[in-house]
Residue, then its C-alpha position, 0 to 999 in steps of 0.5 A: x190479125x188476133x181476132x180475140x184481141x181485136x175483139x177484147x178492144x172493140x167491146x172495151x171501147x163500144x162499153x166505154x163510149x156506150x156507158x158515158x151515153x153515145x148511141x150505137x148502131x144495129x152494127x155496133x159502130x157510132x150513130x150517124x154524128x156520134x162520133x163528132x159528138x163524142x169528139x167535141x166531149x174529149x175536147x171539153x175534157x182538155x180544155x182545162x189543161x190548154x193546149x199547152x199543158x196537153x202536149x208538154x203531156x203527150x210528148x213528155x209521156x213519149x220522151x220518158x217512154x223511149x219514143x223519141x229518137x232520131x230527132x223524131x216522136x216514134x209513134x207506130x204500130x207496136x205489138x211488145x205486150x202479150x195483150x196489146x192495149x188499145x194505144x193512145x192516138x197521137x196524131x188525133x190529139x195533136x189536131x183536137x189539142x190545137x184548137x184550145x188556148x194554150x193555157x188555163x186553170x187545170x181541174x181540181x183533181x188533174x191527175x183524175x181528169x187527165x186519165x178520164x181524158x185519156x181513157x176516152x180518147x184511146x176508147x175513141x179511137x178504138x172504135x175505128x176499128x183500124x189498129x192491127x192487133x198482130x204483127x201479121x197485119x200485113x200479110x196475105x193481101x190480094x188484090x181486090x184487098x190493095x186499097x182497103x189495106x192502104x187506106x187503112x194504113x193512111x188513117x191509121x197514120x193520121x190518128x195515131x202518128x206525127x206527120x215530122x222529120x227531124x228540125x234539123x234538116x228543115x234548113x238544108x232541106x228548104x234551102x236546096x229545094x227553093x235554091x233555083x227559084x226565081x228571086x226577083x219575084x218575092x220582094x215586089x208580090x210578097x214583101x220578103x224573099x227566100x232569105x228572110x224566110x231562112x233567116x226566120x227558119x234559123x231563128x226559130x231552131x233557136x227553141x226547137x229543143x222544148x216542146x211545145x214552147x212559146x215564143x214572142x216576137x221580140x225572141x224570134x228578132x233576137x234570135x236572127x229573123x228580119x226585123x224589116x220585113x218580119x210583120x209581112x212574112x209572119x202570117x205566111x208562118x203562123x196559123x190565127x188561134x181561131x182558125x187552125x183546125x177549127x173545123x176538125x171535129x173527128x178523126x176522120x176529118x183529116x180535110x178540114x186538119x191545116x195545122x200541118x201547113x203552118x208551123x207557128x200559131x199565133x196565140x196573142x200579138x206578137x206572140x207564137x206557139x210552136x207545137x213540136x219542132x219535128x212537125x213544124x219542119x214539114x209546116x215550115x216548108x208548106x207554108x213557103x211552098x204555098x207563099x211561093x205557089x201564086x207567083x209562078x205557073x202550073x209548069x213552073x211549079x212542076x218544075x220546081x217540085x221535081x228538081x227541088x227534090x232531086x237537088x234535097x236528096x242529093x244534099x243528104x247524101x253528099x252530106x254524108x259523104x257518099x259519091x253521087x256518080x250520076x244525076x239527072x242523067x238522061x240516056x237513050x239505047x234504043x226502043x223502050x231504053x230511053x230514059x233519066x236516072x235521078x240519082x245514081x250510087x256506085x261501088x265495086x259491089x253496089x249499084x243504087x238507083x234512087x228515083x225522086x217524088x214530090x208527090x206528098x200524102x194527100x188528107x184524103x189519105x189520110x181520111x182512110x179513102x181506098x182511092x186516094x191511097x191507091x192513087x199517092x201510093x202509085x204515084x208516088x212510091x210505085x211509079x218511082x220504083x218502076x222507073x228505078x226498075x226500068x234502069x235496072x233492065x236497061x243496064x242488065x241487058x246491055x252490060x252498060x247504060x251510055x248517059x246523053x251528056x257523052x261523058x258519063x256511063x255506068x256499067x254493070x260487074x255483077x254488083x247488086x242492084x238496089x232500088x230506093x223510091x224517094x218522096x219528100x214528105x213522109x207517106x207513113x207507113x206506105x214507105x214502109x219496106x216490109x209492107x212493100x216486099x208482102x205486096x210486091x206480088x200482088x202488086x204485079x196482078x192488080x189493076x184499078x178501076x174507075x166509078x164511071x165518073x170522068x175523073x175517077x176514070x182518069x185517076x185509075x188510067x194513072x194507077x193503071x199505067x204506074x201498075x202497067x209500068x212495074x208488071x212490064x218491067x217485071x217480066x223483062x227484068x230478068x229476076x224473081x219476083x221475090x228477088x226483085x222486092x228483096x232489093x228494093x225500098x223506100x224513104x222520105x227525106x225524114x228516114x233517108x236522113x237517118x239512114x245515112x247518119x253515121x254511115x262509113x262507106x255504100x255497103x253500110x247504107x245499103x245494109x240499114x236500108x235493106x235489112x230485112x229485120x222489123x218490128x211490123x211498126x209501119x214507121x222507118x224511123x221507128x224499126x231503124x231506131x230500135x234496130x240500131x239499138x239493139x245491134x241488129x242494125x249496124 
């Protein structure tokens, strides 16, 4: 990290909030409560714009610089400017802005106040002190590092980036996922089923082009939602204006931020705002996971987790035309070679091994704590990557893996093998292929450890077998560590959707999700955009 730029961004910050009358500690950082004292300030200097008025702002701002594409806001880590400035924290301001009417009476002088407003914000913001201020922010982490670097990452993400994928796989997404679930259940508990759910998924694409927007009832009607069962399934969809986030009072606070599991806001009877379209996708599907969780156990809950995010990942790719060779194929080859491929990719050069995880970012993540990123990150992406790993050896060893089915097997001609850990919802910069390949290492050495409590033991057992897991397989496998970081990557349905836009044939999707070039943004989407941009990525 640039220690003089750092430096320059913290004084400016600690100078700004002390001049408008926040106390600083003996440290330099915020008194106990100043913080949300100074949060519940910037909310105050929004107020006159409405909420309304902040986002078509914020994201007008981003849409005119270049930071939309891809069917998402491409919010990142950027180091373009010999002096890079403190940057304005998105995220933060997307879960403050929400707690405002949508619209008031703007301020004599907007333009002034606007600026004001913003200025304190980024001030805020910076005074975390978790913005990188190097592209080598990554680098050189050891192991007892591990988890202060994820958390890092995590709140960063939370502050300053946009929890989304692009509205238009919300529906394909949502479909596949839900497809298996037992029907007869919704209408009889809930009043409404799947396809009322989907019909008013549609209807509101119809106004996913503007954001922020606001849309009635009687729009929503016109533009396909059910009209028998709308007044039962709207309050599944859309948030009361005075509860979202009403209890989100600093950007620390991601526990109490539920914007995130509605997609809808309910500003007035029937009448709703939409924040964005590409946050309300992920929105979208909490809020039918969490209609649908009451009504099945914690089995079929798990069940439907993990084979509905196998059956997402299977409909990107055949949507883009790529032959799935094997999936959920099971195989047993003798000791420590028993196992299932979620989904398997071949050609005559290329062997890809995608493992699938439904496991999402948890807000305490995203609140910066060590342990809850350790633990998404190991569960998650590290677990699926070990198993992926495990295929690997298996097929290495053998010259061929003989699936259970009878039917199926997939040999090895010397072609190269990739890895591709999956999750459903974007985890930030934690997918982030660079970030992997400079921890990789590190990873193979490290180890966690409990507080001594009955639950953080329990959590660190799971970490430690996830870490267990790759470091066994590691040694086995055969390659370098080096080489076996080298080929191996990560996505979420967001990203491996634009991987796959376009694509001609295997190799090609393998070049855009392998390709070493980045921008050290921590954001896939972003790195591919600007790849694609600028013909280093094909």
């Amino acid at each position: 990290m640039n220690q003089s730029k750092r430096s320059a961004a913290l004084v400016a910050a600690k100078a700004h909030l002390s001049s408008a009358g926040y106390e600083l500690d003996a440290d330099g950082e915020l008194a106990n409560g100043e913080l949300e004292r100074a949060t519940a300030s910037l909310l105050e200097k929004f107020r006159p714009f409405g909420c309304f008025d902040v986002l078509c702002q914020l994201f007008g701002g981003m849409r005119s610089n270049n930071r939309f594409g891809l069917g998402v806001y491409l919010t990142a880590r950027e180091f373009s400017k010999p002096t890079t400035p403190s940057a304005i924290p998105y995220g933060f301001l997307l879960n403050l802005a929400v707690q405002l009417p949508p619209s008031t009476q703007l301020p004599e002088d907007p333009k002034t106040a606007w600026r004001e407003a913003i200025e304190f914000a980024v001030a805020l913001a910076a005074i975390l002190d978790i913005q990188p201020r190097s592209q080598f922010w990554n680098v050189n982490v050891g192991p007892t590092q591990l988890g202060a670097l994820l958390g890092r990452c995590a709140l960063f993400d939370h502050v300053f980036t946009l929890r989304q994928w692009p509205w238009e796989i919300t529906l394909p997404v949502i479909s596949e996922f839900f497809s298996a679930f037992p029907l007869d259940r919704m209408p009889q508990q809930l009043g409404w089923d799947l396809e009322d759910a989907f019909r008013l998924c549609e209807a509101i694409g119809h106004f996913s082009g503007l954001d922020p927007n606001i849309i009635t009832k009687s729009a929503l009607l016109t533009a396909g939602a059910h009209r028998e069962s709308f007044d039962r399934i709207i309050n599944f969809f859309a948030h009361d204006i005075s509860i979202v986030n009403k209890d989100y009072d600093s950007p620390l606070a991601s526990s109490q931020a539920n914007l995130m599991f509605k997609p809808l806001i309910a500003i007035q009877p029937d009448t709703f705002f939409l924040p964005a379209a590409s946050t309300s996708g992920p929105a979208f599907y909490e809020a039918l996971m969490a209609a649908i969780r009451p009504l099945v156990n914690r089995n079929e809950i798990d069940d439907l987790q993990g084979t509905g995010t196998e059956r997402v990942f299977a409909r990107l790719i055949n949507d883009a035309g790529l032959p799935i060779v094997a999936a959920n194929a099971k195989y047993n080859m003798g000791t420590n070679a028993d196992g299932e491929c979620d989904l398997i990719l071949a050609d005559e050069r290329h062997i890809v091994f995608l493992e699938c995880k439904a496991k999402a970012l948890t807000r305490a993540s995203m609140s910066g704590s060590e342990g809850a990123a350790l633990t998404d990150f190991s569960l998650g992406i590290i677990k699926a990557h070990a198993q992926a790993l495990q295929h690997e050896r298996v097929l290495r060893q053998n010259g061929t893996i003989v699936f259970s089915d009878g039917n199926t097997s997939l040999k090895f001609n010397g072609q190269e093998i990739t890895r591709i850990a999956l999750t459903l919802l974007d985890h930030g910069a934690l997918h982030d292929r660079t970030l992997l390949f400079l921890i990789y290492e590190t990873l193979l050495r490290s180890r966690a450890s409990g507080a001594g409590d009955d639950k953080s033991e329990e959590i660190a057992s799971k970490i430690n077998q996830a870490l267990l897991k790759i470091q066994t397989e590691s040694l086995e496998i055969g390659i370098s560590e080096r080489e076996q970081a080298f080929f191996t990557s990560s996505a979420s349905a967001a990203s491996l959707s634009a991987y796959l836009q376009g694509v001609s044939d295997l190799d090609h999707f393998v070049h855009r999700i392998r390709c070493p070039m980045s921008y050290a943004s921590g954001n896939q989407m972003f790195d591919l955009y600007f790849g694609l941009n600028s013909k280093v990525i094909r």
